[in-house]
C-alpha positions as CSV (number, residue, x, y, z in Angstrom):
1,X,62.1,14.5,41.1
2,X,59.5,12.2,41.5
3,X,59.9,8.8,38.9
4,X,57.3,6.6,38.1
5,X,58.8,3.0,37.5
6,X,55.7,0.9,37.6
7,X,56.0,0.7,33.8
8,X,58.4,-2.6,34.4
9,X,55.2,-4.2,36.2
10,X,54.5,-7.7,34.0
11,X,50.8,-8.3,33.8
12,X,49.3,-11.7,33.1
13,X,45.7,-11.4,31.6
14,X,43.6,-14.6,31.6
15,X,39.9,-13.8,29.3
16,X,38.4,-15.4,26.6
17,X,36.8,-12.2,25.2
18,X,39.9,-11.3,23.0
19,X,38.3,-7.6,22.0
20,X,38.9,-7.1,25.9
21,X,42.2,-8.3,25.7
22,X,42.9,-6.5,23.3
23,X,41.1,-2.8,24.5
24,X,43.2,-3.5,27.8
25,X,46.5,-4.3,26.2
26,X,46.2,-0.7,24.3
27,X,44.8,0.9,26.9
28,X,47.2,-0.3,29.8
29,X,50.5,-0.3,27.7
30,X,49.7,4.0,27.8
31,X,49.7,3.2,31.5
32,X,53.3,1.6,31.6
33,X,51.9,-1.7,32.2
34,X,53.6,-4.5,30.1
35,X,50.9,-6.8,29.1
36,X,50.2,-10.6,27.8
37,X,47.0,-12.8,27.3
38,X,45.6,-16.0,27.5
39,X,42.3,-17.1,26.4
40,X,41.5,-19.9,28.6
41,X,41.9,-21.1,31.8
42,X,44.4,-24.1,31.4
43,X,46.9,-22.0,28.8
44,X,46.5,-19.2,31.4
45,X,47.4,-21.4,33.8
46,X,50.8,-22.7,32.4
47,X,51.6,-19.1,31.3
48,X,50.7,-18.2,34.9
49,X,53.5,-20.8,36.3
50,X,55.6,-20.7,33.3
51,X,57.0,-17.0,33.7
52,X,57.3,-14.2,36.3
53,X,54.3,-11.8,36.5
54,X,53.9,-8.8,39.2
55,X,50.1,-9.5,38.7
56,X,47.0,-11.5,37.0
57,X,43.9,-10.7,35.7
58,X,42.0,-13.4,36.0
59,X,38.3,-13.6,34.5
60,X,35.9,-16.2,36.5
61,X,34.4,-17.5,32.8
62,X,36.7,-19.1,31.2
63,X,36.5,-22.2,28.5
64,X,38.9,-25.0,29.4
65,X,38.9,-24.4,32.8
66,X,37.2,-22.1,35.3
67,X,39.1,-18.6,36.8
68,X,37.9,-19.9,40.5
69,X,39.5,-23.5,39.8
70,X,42.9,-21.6,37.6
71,X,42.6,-19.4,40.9
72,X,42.9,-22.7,43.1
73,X,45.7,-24.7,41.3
74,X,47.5,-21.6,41.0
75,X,47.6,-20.9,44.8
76,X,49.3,-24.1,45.3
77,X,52.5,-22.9,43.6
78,X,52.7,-19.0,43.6
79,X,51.5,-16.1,45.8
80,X,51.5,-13.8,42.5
81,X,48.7,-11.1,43.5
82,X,45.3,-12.0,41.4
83,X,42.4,-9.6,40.5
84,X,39.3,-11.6,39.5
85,X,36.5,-10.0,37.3
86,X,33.0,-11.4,38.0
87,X,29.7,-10.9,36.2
88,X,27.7,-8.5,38.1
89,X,25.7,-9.8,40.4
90,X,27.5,-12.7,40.7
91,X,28.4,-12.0,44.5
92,X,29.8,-16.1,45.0
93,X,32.2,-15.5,42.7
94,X,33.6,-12.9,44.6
95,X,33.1,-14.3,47.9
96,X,34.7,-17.6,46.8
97,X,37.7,-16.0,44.8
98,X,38.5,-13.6,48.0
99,X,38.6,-16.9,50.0
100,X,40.7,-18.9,47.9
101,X,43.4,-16.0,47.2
102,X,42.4,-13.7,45.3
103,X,43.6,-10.0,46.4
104,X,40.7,-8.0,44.5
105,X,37.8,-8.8,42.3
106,X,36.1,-6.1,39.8
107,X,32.5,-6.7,38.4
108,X,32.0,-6.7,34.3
109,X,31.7,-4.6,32.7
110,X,34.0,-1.7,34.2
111,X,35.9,1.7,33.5
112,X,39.7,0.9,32.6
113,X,40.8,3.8,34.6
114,X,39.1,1.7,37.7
115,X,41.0,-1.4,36.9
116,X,44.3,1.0,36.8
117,X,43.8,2.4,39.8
118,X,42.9,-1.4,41.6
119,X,46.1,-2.7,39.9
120,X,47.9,0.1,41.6
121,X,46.6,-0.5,44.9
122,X,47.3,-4.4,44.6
123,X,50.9,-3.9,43.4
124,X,51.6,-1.6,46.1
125,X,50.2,-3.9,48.8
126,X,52.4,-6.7,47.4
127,X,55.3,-4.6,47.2
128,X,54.7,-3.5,51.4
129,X,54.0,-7.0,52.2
130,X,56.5,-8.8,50.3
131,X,59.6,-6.3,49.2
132,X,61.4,-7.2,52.2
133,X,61.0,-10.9,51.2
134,X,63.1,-11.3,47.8
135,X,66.7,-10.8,48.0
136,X,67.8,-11.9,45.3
137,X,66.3,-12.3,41.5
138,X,67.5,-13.3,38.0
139,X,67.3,-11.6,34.7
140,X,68.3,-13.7,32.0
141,X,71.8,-15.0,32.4
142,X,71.9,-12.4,35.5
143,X,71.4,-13.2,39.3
144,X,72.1,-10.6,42.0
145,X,72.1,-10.7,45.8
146,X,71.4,-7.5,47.6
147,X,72.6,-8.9,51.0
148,X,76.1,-10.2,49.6
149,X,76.2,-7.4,47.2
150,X,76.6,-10.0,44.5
151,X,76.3,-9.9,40.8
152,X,77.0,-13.7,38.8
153,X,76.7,-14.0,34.9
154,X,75.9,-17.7,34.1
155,X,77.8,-18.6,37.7
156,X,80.6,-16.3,36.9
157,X,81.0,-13.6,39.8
158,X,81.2,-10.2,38.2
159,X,83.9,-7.8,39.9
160,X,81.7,-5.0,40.4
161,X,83.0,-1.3,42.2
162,X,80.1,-0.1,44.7
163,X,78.6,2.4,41.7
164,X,78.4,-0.3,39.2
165,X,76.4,-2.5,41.7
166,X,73.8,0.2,42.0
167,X,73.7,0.8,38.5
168,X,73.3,-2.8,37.8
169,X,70.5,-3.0,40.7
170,X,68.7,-0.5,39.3
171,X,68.5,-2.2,36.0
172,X,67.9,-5.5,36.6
173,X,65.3,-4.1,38.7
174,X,63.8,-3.0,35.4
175,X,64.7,-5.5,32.8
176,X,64.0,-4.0,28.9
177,X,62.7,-0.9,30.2
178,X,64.9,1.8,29.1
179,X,65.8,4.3,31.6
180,X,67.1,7.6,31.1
181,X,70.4,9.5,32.2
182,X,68.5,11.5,34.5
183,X,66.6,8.7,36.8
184,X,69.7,6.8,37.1
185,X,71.8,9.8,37.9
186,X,69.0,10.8,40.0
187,X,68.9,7.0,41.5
188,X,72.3,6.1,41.8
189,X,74.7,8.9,41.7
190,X,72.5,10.8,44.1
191,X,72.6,13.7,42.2
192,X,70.7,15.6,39.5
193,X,72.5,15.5,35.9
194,X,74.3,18.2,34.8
195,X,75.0,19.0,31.5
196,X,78.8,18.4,31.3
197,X,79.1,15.8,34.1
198,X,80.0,12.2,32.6
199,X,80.4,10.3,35.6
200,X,77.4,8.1,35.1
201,X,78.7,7.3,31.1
202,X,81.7,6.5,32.3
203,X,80.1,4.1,35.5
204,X,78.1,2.3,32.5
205,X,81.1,2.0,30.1
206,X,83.1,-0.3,32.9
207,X,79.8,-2.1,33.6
208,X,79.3,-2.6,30.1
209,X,82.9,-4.1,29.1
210,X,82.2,-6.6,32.5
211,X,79.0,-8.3,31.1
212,X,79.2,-8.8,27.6
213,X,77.1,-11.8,26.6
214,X,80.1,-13.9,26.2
215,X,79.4,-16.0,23.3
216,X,78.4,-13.4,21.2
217,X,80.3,-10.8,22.4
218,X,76.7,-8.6,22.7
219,X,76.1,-5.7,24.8
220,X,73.7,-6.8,27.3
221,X,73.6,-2.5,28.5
222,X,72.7,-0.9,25.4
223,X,72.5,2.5,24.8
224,X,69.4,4.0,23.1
225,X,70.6,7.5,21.6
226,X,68.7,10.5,23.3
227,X,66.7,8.4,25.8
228,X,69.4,6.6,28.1
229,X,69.9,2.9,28.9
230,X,68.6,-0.3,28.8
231,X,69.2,-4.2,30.3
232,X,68.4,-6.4,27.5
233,X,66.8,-9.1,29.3
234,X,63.4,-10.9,31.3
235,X,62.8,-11.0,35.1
236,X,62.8,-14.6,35.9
């Protein structure tokens, strides 16, 4: 079975024409794409460094501050991938963004299934170029170390059996998304799901009772009836 997890990508869009925005965040959400908006080029900017995004849109026109000079300031901190949108015609812009980082541009106006498919292409050249690179990442009160094989809750090493380190891999990899009994049996059990086989509930029930969010006593792994299970939590 083929699975399509690019739904947990986190997409950064930086345009003041809000009706845009707001077509895009409709449009894209259908996609899997999980979408937020800024409105002008120094708020974009902070949200930009602020949080963890697996990509930017980045308009060139932008009140506050320019998308070429967001573009510039942003380069100096982060290697997040950037697609610029240009006015038509406006070959500089392209020329310029393409030299100071940016990984595609798109003239205005265009087809939303163009800017899908660009997206796509972008987030799989980041993911050739740089999935080798990040080892370890933190969701919340989470951080996990592939190479050590380490899972720590606020510091706290977690005493994890090989199947619950996979299972917690898998969704931290995908933080709020929930994902069904079938792609992580698929995923981590290496095996289809059968109808009577509980393995995985059981695997997920001894994860569970090891990460609680202490003070609270919360399930951080909830179960979502009839569609499977989720890691409350953000990628940091």
């Amino acid at each position: 079975m083929s699975v399509d997890l690019s739904g947990t990508s986190r997409v950064l869009l930086i345009d003041d024409d809000q009706s845009l925005c707001e077509l895009l965040i409709e449009y894209l959400s259908t996609e899997g794409f999980a979408l937020a908006a800024a409105h002008d080029g120094r708020s974009g900017l902070a949200l930009a460094l602020a949080e963890s995004w697996q990509l930017i849109i980045l308009d060139v026109m932008l009140p506050e501050m320019d998308g070429l000079e967001v573009l510039r300031q942003l380069r100096q901190q982060s290697r997040v991938p950037v697609i610029m949108l240009t006015a038509r015609g406006e070959e500089i812009d392209r020329i310029v963004g393409l030299e100071i980082g940016a990984d595609d541009y798109l003239p205005k106006p265009f087809n939303p299934r163009e800017l899908t498919a660009r997206m796509r292409a972008v987030l799989r050249r980041s993911e050739t170029t740089h999935g080798l690179e990040r080892r370890q990442w933190q969701v919340d009160d989470f951080r996990i170390d592939l190479d050590t094989r380490a899972v720590w809750q606020n510091g706290r090493l977690l005493s994890l059996t090989a199947m619950e380190f996979k299972l917690m891999r898998m969704l931290m990899r995908h933080p709020g998304k929930v994902l069904s009994r079938e792609i992580l049996s698929e995923k981590v059990l290496g095996r289809e799901l059968s109808p009577f086989d509980r393995s995985l509930d059981v695997h997920i029930s001894n994860l569970r009772k090891k990460c609680r969010f202490q003070e609270s006593e919360t399930e951080c792994i909830q179960a979502v009836r009839g569609e499977g299970y989720v890691l409350v939590g953000r990628l940091k």
